[in-house]
DOTOR-472303 format. One record per residue (C-alpha): residue number from 1; z, y, x negated. Coordinates in steps of 0.2 Angstrom, whole numbers, padded with zeros to 4 digits. Layout:
(node NUM; (Z; Y; X)) ...
END
This chain:
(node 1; (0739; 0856; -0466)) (node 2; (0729; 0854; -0450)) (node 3; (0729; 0864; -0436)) (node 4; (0726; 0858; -0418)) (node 5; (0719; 0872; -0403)) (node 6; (0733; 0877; -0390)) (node 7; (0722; 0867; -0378)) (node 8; (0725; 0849; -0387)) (node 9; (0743; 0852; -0390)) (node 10; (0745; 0855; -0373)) (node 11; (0736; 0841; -0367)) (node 12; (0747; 0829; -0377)) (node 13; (0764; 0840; -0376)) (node 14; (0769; 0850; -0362)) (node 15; (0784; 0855; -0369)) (node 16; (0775; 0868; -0383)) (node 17; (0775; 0885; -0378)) (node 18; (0757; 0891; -0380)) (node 19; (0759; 0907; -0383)) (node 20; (0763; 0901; -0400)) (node 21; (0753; 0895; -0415)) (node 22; (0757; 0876; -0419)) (node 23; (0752; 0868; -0434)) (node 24; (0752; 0848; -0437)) (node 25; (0759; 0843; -0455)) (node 26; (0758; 0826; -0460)) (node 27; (0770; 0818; -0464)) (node 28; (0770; 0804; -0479)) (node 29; (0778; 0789; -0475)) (node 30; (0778; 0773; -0488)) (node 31; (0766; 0763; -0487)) (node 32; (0772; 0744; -0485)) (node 33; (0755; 0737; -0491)) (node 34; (0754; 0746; -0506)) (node 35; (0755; 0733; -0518)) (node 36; (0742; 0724; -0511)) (node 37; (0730; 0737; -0511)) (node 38; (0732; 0740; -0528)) (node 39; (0730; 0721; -0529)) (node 40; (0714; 0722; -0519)) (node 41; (0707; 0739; -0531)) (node 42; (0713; 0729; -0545)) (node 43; (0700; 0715; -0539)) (node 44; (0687; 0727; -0538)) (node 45; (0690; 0735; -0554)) (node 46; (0689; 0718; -0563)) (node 47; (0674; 0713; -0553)) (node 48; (0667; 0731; -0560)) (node 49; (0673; 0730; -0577)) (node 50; (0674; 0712; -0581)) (node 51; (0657; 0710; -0590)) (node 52; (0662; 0725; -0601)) (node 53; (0679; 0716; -0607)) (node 54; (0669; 0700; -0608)) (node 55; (0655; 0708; -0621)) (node 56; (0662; 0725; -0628)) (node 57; (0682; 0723; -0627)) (node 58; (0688; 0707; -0627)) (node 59; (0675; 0696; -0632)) (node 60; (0685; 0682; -0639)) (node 61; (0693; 0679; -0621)) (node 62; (0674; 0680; -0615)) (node 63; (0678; 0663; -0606)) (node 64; (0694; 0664; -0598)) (node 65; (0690; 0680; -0594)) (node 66; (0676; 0671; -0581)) (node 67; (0688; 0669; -0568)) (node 68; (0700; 0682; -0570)) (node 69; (0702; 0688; -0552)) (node 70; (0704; 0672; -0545)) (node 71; (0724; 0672; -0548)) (node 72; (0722; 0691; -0541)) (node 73; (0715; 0681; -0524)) (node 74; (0725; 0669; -0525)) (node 75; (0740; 0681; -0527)) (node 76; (0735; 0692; -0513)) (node 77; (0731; 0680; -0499)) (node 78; (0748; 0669; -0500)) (node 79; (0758; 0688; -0501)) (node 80; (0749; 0693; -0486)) (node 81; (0751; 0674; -0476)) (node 82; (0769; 0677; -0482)) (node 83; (0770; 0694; -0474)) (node 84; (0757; 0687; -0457)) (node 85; (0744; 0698; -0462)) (node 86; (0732; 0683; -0465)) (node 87; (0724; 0681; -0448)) (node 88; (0722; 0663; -0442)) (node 89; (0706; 0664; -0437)) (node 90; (0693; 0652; -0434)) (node 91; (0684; 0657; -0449)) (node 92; (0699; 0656; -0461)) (node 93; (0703; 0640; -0453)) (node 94; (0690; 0627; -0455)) (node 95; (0685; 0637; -0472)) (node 96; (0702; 0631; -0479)) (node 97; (0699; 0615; -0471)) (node 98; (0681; 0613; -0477)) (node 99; (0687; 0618; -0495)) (node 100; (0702; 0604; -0494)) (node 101; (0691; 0588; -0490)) (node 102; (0678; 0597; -0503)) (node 103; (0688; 0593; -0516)) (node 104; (0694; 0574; -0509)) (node 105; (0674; 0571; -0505)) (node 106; (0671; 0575; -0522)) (node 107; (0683; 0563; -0530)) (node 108; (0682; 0549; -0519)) (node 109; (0662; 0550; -0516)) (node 110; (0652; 0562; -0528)) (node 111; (0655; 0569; -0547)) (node 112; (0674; 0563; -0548)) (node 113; (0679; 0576; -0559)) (node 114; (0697; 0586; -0555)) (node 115; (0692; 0603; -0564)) (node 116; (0674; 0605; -0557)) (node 117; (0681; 0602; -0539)) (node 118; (0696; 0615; -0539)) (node 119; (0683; 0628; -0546)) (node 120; (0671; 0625; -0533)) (node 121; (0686; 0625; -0520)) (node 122; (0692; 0641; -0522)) (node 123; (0677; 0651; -0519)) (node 124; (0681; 0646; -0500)) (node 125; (0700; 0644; -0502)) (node 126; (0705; 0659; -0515)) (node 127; (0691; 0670; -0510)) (node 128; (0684; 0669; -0494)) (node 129; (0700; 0671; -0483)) (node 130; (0702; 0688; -0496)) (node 131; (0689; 0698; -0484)) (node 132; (0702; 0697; -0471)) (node 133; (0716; 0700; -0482)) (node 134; (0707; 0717; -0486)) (node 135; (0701; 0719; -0469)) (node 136; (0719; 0719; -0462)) (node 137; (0727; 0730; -0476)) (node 138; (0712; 0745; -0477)) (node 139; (0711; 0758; -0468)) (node 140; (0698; 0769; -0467)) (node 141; (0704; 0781; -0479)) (node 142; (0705; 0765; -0490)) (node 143; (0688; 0762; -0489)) (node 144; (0682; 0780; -0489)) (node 145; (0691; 0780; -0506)) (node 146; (0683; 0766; -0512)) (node 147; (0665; 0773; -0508)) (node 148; (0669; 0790; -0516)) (node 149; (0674; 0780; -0531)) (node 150; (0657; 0769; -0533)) (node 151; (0645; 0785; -0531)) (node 152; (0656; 0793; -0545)) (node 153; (0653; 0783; -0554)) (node 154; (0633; 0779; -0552)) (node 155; (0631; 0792; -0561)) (node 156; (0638; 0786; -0578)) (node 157; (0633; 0768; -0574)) (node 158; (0615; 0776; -0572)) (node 159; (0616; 0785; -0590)) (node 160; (0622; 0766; -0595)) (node 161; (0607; 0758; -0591)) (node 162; (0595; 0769; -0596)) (node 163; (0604; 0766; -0613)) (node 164; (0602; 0750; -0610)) (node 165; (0581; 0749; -0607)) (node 166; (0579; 0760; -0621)) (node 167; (0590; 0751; -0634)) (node 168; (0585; 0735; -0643)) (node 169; (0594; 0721; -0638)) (node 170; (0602; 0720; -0655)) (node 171; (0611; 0736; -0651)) (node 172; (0629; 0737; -0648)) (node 173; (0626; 0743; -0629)) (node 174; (0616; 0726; -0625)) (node 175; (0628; 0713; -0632)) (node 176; (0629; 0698; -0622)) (node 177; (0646; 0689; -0616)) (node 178; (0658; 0684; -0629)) (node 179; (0650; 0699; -0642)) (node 180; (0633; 0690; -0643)) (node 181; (0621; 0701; -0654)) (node 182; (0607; 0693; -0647)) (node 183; (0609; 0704; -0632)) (node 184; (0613; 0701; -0613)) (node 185; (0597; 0709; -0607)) (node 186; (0586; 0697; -0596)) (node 187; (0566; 0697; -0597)) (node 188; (0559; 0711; -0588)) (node 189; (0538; 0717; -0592)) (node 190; (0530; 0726; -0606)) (node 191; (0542; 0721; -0618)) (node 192; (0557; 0728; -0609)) (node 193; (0573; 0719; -0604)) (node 194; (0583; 0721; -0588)) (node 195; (0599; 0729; -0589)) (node 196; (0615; 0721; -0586)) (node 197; (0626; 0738; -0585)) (node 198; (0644; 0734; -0586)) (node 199; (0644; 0716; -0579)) (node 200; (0638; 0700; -0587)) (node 201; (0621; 0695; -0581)) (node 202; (0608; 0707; -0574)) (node 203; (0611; 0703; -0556)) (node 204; (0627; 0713; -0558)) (node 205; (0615; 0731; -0560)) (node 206; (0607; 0728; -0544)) (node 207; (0620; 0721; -0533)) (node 208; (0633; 0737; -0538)) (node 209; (0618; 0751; -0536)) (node 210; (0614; 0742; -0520)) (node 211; (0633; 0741; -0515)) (node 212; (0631; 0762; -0520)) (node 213; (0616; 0764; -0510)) (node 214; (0626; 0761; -0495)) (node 215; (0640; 0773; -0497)) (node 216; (0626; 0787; -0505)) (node 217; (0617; 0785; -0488)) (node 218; (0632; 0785; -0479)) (node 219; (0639; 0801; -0486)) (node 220; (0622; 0809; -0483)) (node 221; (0624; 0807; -0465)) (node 222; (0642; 0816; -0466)) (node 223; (0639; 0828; -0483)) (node 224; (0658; 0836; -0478)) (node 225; (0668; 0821; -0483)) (node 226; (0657; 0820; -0503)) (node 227; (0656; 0835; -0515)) (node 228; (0638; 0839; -0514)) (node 229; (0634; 0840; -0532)) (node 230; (0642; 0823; -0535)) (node 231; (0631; 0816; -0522)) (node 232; (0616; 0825; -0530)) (node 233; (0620; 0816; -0547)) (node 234; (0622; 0802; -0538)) (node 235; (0605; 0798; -0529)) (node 236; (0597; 0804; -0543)) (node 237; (0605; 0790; -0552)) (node 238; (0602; 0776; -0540)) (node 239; (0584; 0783; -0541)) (node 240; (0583; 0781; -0560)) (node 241; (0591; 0764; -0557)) (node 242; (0577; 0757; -0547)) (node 243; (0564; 0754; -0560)) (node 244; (0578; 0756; -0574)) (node 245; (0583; 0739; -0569)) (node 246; (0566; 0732; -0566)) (node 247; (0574; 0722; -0551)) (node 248; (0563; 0718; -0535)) (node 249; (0582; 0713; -0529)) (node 250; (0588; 0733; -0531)) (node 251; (0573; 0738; -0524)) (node 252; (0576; 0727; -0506)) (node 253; (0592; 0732; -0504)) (node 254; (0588; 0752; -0505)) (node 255; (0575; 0747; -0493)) (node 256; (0588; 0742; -0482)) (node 257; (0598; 0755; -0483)) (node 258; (0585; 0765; -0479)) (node 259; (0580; 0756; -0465)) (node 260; (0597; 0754; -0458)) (node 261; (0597; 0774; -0459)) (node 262; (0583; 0776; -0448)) (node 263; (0592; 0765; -0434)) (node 264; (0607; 0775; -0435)) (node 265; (0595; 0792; -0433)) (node 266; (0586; 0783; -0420)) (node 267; (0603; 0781; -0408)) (node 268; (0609; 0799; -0415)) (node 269; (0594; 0811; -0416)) (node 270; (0604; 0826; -0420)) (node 271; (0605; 0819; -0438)) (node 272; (0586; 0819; -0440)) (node 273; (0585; 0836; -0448)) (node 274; (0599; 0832; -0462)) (node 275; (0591; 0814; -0466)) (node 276; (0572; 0824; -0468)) (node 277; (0578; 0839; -0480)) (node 278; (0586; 0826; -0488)) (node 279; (0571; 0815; -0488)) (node 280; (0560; 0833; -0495)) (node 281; (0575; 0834; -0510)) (node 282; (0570; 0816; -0512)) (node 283; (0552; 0818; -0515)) (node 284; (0551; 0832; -0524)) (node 285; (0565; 0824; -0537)) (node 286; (0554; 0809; -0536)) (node 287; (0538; 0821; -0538)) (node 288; (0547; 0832; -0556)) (node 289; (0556; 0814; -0562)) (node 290; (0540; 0804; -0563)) (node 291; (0533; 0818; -0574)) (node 292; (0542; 0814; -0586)) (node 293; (0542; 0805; -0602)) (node 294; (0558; 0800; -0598)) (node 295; (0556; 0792; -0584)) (node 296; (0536; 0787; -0583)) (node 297; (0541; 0770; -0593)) (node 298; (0552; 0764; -0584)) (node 299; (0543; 0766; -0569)) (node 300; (0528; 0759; -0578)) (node 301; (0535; 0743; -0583)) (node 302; (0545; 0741; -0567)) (node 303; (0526; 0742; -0555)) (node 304; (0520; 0729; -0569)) (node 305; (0534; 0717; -0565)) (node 306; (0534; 0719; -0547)) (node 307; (0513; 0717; -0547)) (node 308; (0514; 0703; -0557)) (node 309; (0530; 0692; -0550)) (node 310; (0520; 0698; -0532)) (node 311; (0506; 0690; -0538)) (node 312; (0513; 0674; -0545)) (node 313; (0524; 0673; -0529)) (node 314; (0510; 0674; -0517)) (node 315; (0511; 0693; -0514)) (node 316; (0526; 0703; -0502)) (node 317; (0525; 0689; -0490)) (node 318; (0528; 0674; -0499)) (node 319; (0540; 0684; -0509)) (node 320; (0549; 0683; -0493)) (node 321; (0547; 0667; -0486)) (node 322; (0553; 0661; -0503)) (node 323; (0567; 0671; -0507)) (node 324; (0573; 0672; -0489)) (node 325; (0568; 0661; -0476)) (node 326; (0559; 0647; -0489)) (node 327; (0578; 0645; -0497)) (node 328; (0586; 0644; -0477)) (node 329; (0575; 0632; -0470)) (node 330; (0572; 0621; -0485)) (node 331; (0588; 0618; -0486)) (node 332; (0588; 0610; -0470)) (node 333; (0573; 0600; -0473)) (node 334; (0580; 0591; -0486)) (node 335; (0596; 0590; -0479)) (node 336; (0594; 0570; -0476)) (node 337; (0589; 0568; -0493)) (node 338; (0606; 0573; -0498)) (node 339; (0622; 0561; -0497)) (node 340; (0633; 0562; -0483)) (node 341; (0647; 0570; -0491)) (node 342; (0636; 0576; -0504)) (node 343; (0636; 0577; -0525)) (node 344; (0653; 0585; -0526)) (node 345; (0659; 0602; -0522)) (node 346; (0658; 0615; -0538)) (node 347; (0643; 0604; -0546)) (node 348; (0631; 0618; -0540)) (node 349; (0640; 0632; -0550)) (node 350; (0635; 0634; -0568)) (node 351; (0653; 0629; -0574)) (node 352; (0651; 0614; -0566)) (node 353; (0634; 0611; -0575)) (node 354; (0641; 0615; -0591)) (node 355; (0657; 0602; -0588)) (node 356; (0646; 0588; -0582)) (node 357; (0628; 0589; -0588)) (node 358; (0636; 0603; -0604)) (node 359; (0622; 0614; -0601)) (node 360; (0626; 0632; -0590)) (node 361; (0608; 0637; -0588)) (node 362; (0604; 0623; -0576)) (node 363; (0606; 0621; -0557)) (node 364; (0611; 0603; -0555)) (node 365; (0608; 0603; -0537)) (node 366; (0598; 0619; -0527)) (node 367; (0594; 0638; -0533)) (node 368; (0598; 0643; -0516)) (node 369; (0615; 0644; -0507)) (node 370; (0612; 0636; -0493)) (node 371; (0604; 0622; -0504)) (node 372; (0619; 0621; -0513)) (node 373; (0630; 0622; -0500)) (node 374; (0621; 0604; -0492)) (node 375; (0619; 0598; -0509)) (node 376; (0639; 0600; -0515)) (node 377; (0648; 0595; -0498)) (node 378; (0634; 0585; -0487)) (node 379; (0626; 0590; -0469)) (node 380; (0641; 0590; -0460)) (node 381; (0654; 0601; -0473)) (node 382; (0639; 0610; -0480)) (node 383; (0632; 0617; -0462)) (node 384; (0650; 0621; -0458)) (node 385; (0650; 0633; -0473)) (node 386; (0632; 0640; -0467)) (node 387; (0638; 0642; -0447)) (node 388; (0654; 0652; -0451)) (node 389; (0646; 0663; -0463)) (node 390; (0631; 0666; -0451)) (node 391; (0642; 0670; -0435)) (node 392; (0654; 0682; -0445)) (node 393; (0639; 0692; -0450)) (node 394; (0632; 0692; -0431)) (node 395; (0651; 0697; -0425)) (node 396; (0650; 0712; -0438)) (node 397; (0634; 0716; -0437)) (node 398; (0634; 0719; -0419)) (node 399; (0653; 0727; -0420)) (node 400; (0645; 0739; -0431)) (node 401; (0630; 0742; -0423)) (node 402; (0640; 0747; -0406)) (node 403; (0651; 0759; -0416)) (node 404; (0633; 0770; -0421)) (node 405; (0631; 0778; -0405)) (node 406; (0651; 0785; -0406)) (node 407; (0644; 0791; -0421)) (node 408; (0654; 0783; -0434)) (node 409; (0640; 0776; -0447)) (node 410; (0653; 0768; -0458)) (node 411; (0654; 0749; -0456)) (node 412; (0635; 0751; -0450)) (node 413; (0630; 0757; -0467)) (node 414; (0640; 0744; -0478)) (node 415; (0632; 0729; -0467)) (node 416; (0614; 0736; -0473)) (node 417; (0617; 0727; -0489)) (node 418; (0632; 0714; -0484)) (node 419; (0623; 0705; -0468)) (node 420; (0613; 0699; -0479)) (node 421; (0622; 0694; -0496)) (node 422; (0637; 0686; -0485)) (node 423; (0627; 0675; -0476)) (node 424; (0616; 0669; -0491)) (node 425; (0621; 0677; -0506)) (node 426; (0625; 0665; -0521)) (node 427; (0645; 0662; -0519)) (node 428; (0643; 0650; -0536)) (node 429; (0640; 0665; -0547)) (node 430; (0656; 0675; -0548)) (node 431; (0648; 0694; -0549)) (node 432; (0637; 0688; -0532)) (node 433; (0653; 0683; -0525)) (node 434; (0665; 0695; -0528)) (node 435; (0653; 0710; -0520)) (node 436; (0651; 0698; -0503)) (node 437; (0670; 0696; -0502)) (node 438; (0675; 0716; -0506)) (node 439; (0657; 0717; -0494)) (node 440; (0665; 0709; -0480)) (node 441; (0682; 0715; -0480)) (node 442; (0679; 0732; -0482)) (node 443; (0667; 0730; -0464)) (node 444; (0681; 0722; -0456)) (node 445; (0693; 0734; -0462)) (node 446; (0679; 0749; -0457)) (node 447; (0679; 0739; -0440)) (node 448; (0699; 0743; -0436)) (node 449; (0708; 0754; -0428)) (node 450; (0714; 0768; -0439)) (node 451; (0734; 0767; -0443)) (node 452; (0742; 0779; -0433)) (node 453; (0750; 0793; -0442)) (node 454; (0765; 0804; -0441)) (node 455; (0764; 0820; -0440)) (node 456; (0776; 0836; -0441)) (node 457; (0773; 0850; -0427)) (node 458; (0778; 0867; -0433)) (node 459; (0780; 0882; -0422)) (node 460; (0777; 0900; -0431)) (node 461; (0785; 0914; -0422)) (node 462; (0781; 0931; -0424)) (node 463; (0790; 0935; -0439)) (node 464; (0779; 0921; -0445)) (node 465; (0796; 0909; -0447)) (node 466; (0788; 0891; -0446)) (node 467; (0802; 0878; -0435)) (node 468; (0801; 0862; -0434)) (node 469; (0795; 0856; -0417)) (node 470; (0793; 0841; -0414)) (node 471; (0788; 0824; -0422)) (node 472; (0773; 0813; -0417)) (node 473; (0761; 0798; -0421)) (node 474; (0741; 0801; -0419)) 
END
């Protein structure tokens, strides 16, 4: 029940008499869209979950179970075109386009084969136009709920991990895909493996801690909408994750996070004192936990590995021009090396290596999205991709950025670790892709308009007898 001052109801309604209390109750109305959010938390889940049903549950459906939430896509974008909640906007449109001559390109002109082309397609046919989908069914509450959800559960996915680095990979806790006791771990320093948590290759660990770093950071800078304790357990978590999981990739994205903070402090300086004390609670938890036996390993193995990939890489800098601007501009350069409608869309993912060249592990064409993007579909198809992806990260990075000064830090916070991964994350792996789409939508959706609600006005007299009033949307 929320109560509103005498001075607001008056302003909106005349009518009330003011010398009487008036309380707002709202009132629940069905939501028409319900089915399709619980197709889109149903997409989450499965992208959470999936690696766990493909290892410890259902390991003899570790295959099919690959692409299990691509019917849920495709399912939720032609309900919500049938019920005109799939904007036709110039990204949906010449994506879907894009991914329908992929697919003739590839038959007429590159690998030829039916099933390597559909699968390519529907990372921009199934998948992409799903971030507006979500955009335009969320609400805010929608995607508050979602965040409350992921820093529940960091905590246990934390505890997972940590089971994970101290267990052989011969344990139960580090099968690989399809129940493999040779374990799913990936080489990490000192004799340690990376962690893949719950998903099926490690990637997974640090893009979900990364997608929780966000919400933590965010929650800090409104502590009243997260239980406190929860939140506690929670950094402490994504804290115990960083060198748990030995990735440089976790570390970046917390970094970002962090940076993306400091802006937000910078256009709002009344939120300084909350980020420093939390920043104090920081470093004295950093301070006790690197005391411990517990957590000095880890910590040791993850500075060996990030001294000596840093090292072999050409130190932080080349780190960055490789990983970053070396993938982006290469990828141009050798551009007109490429055919002109390029090897054949899908040939860059790994289920397209294993269905041409039998062999997973290899990257038939580039490492690199962009690279792969040029490589799949040619100059023209390829930089299509590329310019749709980069202009809807500068439309909502900006939209985001305008909405700091009113103070509303959500879709801000979330682009820390989506501008990124949606303009060059790897769409070809299925874990990297999901978190870009459920990334992108949930900004767009943070980026709308609340839903007005209805609300119940109730009059109490002096005999504390409650009449109803009036009805009203807000």
């Amino acid at each position: 029940m929320k109560q509103f001052s005498s001075s607001v109801i008056s302003g909106v309604y005349n009518s009330l008499d003011l010398t009487k209390t008036h309380v707002l109750e709202p009132v629940k109305e069905k939501d028409v869209n319900l089915i399709l959010k619980r197709g889109i938390w149903a997409y989450f889940l499965l992208l959470i979950f999936e690696g766990a049903l493909r290892k410890w549950v259902l390991p003899g459906l570790a295959t099919p179970l690959l692409v299990v939430r691509d019917p849920i896509a495709l399912w939720l974008v032609l309900l919500a075109w049938k019920r005109n909640l799939l904007p036709a906007n110039l990204y949906v449109t010449v994506i879907m386009i894009v991914g329908a001559l992929g697919v003739i390109t590839a038959l007429a002109f590159g690998h030829g084969n039916i099933a390597v082309a559909i699968y390519g397609a529907r990372i921009l046919m199934f998948h992409f136009p799903l971030i507006f989908v979500i955009g335009r069914v969320f609400d805010r509450d929608d995607v508050i709920q979602i965040g409350k959800f992921t820093v529940w559960l960091t905590i246990p996915m934390a505890i997972l991990i940590a089971m994970q680095f101290y267990s052989p990979q011969s344990a139960w806790v580090n099968r690989g895909i399809g129940g493999d006791a040779k374990g799913g771990g990936f080489d990490g320093a000192m004799g340690f493996f990376r962690p893949p948590a719950t998903f099926s290759f490690t990637n997974g660990t640090a893009l979900f801690f990364g997608f929780a770093s966000a919400y933590i950071f965010y929650f800090w800078l409104t502590p009243k909408s997260m239980n406190r304790i929860i939140l506690i357990g929670a950094t402490l978590g994504l804290l115990m994750a960083i060198p748990l999981s030995i990735s440089r990739s976790l570390l970046s994205l917390v970094l970002a996070c962090i940076l993306f903070t400091l802006i937000a402090m910078s256009r709002n300086p009344k939120y300084i004192g909350k980020i420093i004390m939390a920043a104090v609670v920081l470093a004295i938890s950093i301070g006790v936990l690197s005391q411990t036996k517990f957590a000095a390993t880890p910590i040791a193995v993850f500075t060996d590995r990030f001294t000596n990939a840093n090292e072999t890489e050409g130190g932080v800098s080349g780190v960055f021009v490789d990983r970053f601007l070396g993938g982006m501009v290469g990828a141009i350069i050798e551009s007109a090396e490429k055919p002109f409608f390029g090897y054949g869309i899908g040939m860059g993912t790994s289920v397209g290596s294993m269905l041409i060249a039998g062999d997973h592990t290899v990257y038939l064409i580039s490492e690199g999205e962009w690279g792969r993007l040029i490589g799949e579909m040619g100059i023209i198809m390829g930089f299509a991709v590329i310019i749709i992806r980069v202009i809807f990260v500068i439309n909502i990075g900006w939209d985001s950025f305008k909405r700091v000064s009113q103070n509303d830090f959500l879709p801000w916070m979330i682009c820390s670790i989506g501008i990124l991964a949606i303009m060059q994350g790897q769409w070809a792996q299925p874990t990297s892709l999901g978190f870009d789409i459920i990334l992108g939508g949930l900004i767009v959706a943070a980026l709308r308009k609340p839903n007005r609600k209805l609300w119940l006005v109730k009059t109490f007299d002096e005999g504390d007898n409650a009449q109803p009033n009036a009805r009203i949307h807000n």
